[in-house]
N, C-alpha and C positions, 0 to 999 in steps of 0.2 A: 468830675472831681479830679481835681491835680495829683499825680502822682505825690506820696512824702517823700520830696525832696533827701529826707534826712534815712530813707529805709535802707537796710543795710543788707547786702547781698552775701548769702552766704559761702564762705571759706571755699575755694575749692580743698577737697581732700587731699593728702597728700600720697603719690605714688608710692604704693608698697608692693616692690616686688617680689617678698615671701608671700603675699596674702594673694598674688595673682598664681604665682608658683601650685601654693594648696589649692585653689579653684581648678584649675588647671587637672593638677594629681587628681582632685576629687574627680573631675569629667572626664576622665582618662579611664580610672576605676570601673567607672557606672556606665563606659560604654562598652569596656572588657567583661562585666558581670551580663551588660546584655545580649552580646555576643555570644557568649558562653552558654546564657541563659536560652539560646535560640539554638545554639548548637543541640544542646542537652536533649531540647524539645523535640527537636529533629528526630532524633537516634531513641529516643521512648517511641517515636508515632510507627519507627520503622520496628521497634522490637517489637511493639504491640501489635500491627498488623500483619496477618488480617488478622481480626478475633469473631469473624464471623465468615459463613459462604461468600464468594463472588461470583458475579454472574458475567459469562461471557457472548455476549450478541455476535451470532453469524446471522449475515445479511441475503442468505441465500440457502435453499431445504437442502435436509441431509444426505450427502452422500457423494456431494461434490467435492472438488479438492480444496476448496474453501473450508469447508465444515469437516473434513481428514483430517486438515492441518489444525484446526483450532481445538478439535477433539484431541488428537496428540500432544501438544501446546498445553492443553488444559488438564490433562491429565497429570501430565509430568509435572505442572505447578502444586498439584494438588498436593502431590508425595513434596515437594521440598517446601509447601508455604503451610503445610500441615492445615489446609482447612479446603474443604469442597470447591471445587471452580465450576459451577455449572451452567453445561452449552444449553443457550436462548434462541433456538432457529427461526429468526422471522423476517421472512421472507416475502415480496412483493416490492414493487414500485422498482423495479431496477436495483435493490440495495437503500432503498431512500428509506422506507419506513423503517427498517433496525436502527440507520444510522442518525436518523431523527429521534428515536427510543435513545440512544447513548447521545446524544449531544444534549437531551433535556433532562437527565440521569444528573443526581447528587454527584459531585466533584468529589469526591471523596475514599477514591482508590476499590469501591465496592462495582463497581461496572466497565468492563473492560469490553470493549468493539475489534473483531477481525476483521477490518475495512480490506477492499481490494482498489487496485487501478481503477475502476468504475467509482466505488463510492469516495474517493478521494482523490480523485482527479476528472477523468471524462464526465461523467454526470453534472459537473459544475457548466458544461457548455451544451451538452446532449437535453439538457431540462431548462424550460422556458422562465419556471418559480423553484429553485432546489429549498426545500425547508430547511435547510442547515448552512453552515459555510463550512467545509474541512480547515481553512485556515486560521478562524476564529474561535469553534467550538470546540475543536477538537484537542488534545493534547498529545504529539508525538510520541511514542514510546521507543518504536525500533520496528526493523522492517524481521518478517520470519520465514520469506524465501521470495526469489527471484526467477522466474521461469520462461523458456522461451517456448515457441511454436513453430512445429512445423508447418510449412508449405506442402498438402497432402492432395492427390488427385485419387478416385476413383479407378480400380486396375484396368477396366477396360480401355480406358482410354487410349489414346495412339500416342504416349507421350511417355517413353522411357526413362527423359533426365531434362533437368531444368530448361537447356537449351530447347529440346524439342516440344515443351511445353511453351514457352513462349512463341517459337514459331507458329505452333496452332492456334494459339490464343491472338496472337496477331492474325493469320490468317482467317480469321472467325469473328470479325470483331463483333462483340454482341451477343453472338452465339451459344456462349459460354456460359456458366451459372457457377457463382460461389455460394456457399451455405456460410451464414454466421450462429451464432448464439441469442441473438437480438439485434433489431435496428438501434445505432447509440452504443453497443456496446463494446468491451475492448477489441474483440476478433473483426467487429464492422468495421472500426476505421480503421484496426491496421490494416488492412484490406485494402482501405479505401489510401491509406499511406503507400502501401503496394503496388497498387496501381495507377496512383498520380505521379508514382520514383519512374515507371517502367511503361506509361503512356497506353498502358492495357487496356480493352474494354471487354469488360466482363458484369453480367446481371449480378445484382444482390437478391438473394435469398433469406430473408431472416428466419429463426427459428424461435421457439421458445425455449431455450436451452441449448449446450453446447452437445448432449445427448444424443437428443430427434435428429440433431441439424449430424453428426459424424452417423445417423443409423438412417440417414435415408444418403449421406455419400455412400456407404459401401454400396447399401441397393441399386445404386446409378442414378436416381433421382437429380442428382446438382454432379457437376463435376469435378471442384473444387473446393477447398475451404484452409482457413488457418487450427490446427486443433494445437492443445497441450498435448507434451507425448506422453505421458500416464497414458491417457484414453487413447493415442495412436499407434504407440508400440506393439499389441498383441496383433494388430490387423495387418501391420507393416512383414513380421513375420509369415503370416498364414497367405500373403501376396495377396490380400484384398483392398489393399490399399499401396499405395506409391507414397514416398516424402522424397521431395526433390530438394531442398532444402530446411533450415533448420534460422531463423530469426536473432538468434544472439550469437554473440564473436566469438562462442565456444561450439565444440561438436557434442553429441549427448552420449555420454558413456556407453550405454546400453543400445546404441542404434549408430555407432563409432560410424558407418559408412554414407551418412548423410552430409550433404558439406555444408559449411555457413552461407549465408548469404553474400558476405565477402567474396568467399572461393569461389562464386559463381558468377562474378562481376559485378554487384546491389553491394557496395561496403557502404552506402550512406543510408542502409536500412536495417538499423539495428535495434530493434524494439523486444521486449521484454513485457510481461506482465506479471505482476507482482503483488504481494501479499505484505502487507504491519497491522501491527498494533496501537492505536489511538485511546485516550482515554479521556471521560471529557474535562474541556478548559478551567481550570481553576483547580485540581486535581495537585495537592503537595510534591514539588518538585522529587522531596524527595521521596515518595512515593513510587514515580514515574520513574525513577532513577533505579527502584531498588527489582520494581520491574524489568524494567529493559539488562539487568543483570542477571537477572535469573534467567531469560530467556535465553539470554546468549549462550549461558553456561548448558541448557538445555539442546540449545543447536548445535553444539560446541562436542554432543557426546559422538561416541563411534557410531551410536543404533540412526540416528538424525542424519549424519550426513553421509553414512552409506547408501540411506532411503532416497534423501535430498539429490544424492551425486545421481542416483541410479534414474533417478527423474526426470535430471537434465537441468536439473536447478541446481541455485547458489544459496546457502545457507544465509539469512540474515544476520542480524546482533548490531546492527549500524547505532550509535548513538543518537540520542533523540533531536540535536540538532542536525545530525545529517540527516535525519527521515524528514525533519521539517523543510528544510532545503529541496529534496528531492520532491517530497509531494508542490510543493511552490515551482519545482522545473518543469516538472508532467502536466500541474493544469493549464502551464502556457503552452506547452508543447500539441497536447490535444486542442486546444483552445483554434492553434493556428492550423490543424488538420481538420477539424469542422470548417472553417473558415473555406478552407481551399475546398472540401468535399462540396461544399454547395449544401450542408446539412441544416433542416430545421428544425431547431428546439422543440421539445414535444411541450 
């Protein structure tokens, strides 16, 4: 059928710039009321939380300086979030089964993970299948201390100071035996970073634990090892143990005569091992926000970073985007020292 010719197209309407004006005001209004409205909601979820326990997952049994610090951590939130924070020890797989338990945990600001160096960085390239991704599942909160290691040998040994340690270890190539805490684990590839910087060769010894492996160095069993200085300091005193150097660009208060790695000519060996807090992915920003400010304010007191200082570590409070960055820098970093170690995914 033909169009009617005669049909008549209706009027364009006529521009009215008050009636665009009011349209305008009115979606100006309703995006300010929902702004507002989101704001509001914000600051109820944070007044209201928590209104019940939290639970805190440490990835490794009691007694370690993982589960010290998250027990201290957890306490101290207890008294300022006025509701129970209760430590969840579970431990195996490397760190993998807790942090697998918090990455499949309700988002919901109720399950909080003490991740370490291992479970959010190295274990991404140390495991063949990792159940989780740190950079997917997890939700940044802030880092709660920074810590280096000593470089410790056995007293008997014929090696007085870094220099002379090297010479032997050169002289011996092979000969020699380091103890770690586990194959994979952070003390293994610093080690293994140690000795690719310094052309060393020296046996790996794994342990189960950073414990067994510093209670069969003093016995003479291994002759070296990377320890934290909590667990090296008392032995260093009693002359059961040597530290020829110290891992991080500072010297440790309590053991002031140890030099860095710097001072001893290794300044491109500056490695740390390190402790945050994650929570899992989808978890209200502001939530994560109101965390990582309590924490800080807790690291932040005289009792914390007296302990902290006397440790040899740096208090954290870093914002959740710098923790996010950081763990993104550590698992390339490790990533490329498995690489060079020749290491196979387990």
């Amino acid at each position: 059928m033909r169009p009617n010719s005669t049909a008549r197209i209706a009027p364009t309407k006529h521009f009215d710039p008050d009636t665009l004006k009011g349209r305008v005001c009115f979606l100006c209004c309703a995006l300010i009321g929902l702004l507002a409205g989101s704001a509001t909601s914000e600051a109820a979820v944070v007044e209201r939380y928590p209104l019940r326990p939290i639970r805190a997952i440490v990835p490794f049994a009691p007694g370690g300086a993982t589960d010290i610090m998250a027990r201290t951590i957890s306490a101290k939130l207890s008294e300022r979030l006025g509701q129970q924070v209760v430590v969840d020890n579970r431990a195996g797989g490397g760190g993998n089964i807790a942090a697998t338990m918090t990455a499949r945990a309700a988002p919901d600001g109720y399950t909080i993970f003490f991740g370490t160096i291992s479970t959010l960085a190295t274990n991404v390239s140390t495991f063949r299948k990792l159940p989780y991704d740190p950079l997917k599942d997890f939700a940044p909160v802030t880092t709660t201390a920074i810590s280096p290691m000593f470089l410790v040998t056995q007293a008997a040994l014929p090696a007085a100071s870094y220099g002379e340690l090297m010479a032997l270890a050169r002289a011996k190539p092979g000969q020699l035996n380091y103890a770690s805490s586990g194959t994979g684990g952070a003390s293994h590839l610093m080690m293994e970073l140690f000795l690719s910087q310094t052309g060393l060769k020296v046996t790996h010894v794994p342990y189960k634990g950073a414990g067994p492996a510093l209670t069969d160095l003093i016995a003479g069993q291994v002759q070296m090892s990377l320890q934290q200085p909590p667990g090296a300091i008392p032995y260093l005193s009693t002359g059961k143990l040597r530290a020829h150097a110290v891992t991080s660009r500072w010297r440790v208060a309590t053991a002031s005569e140890v030099p860095t790695m710097t001072e001893v000519g290794l300044p491109q060996f500056d490695v740390t091992s390190w402790q945050g807090l994650v929570v899992p992915m989808g978890t209200p920003q502001v939530i994560v926000r109101a965390l990582q400010s309590e924490i800080k304010s807790i690291l932040s007191t005289r009792e914390l970073q007296a302990r902290l200082i006397a440790e040899g570590s740096e208090p954290g409070g870093i914002t959740p985007e710098a923790f996010a960055e950081h763990i993104r820098r550590e698992i390339a970093r490790w990533a490329e020292v498995v690489r060079v170690a020749g290491y196979t995914p387990e």
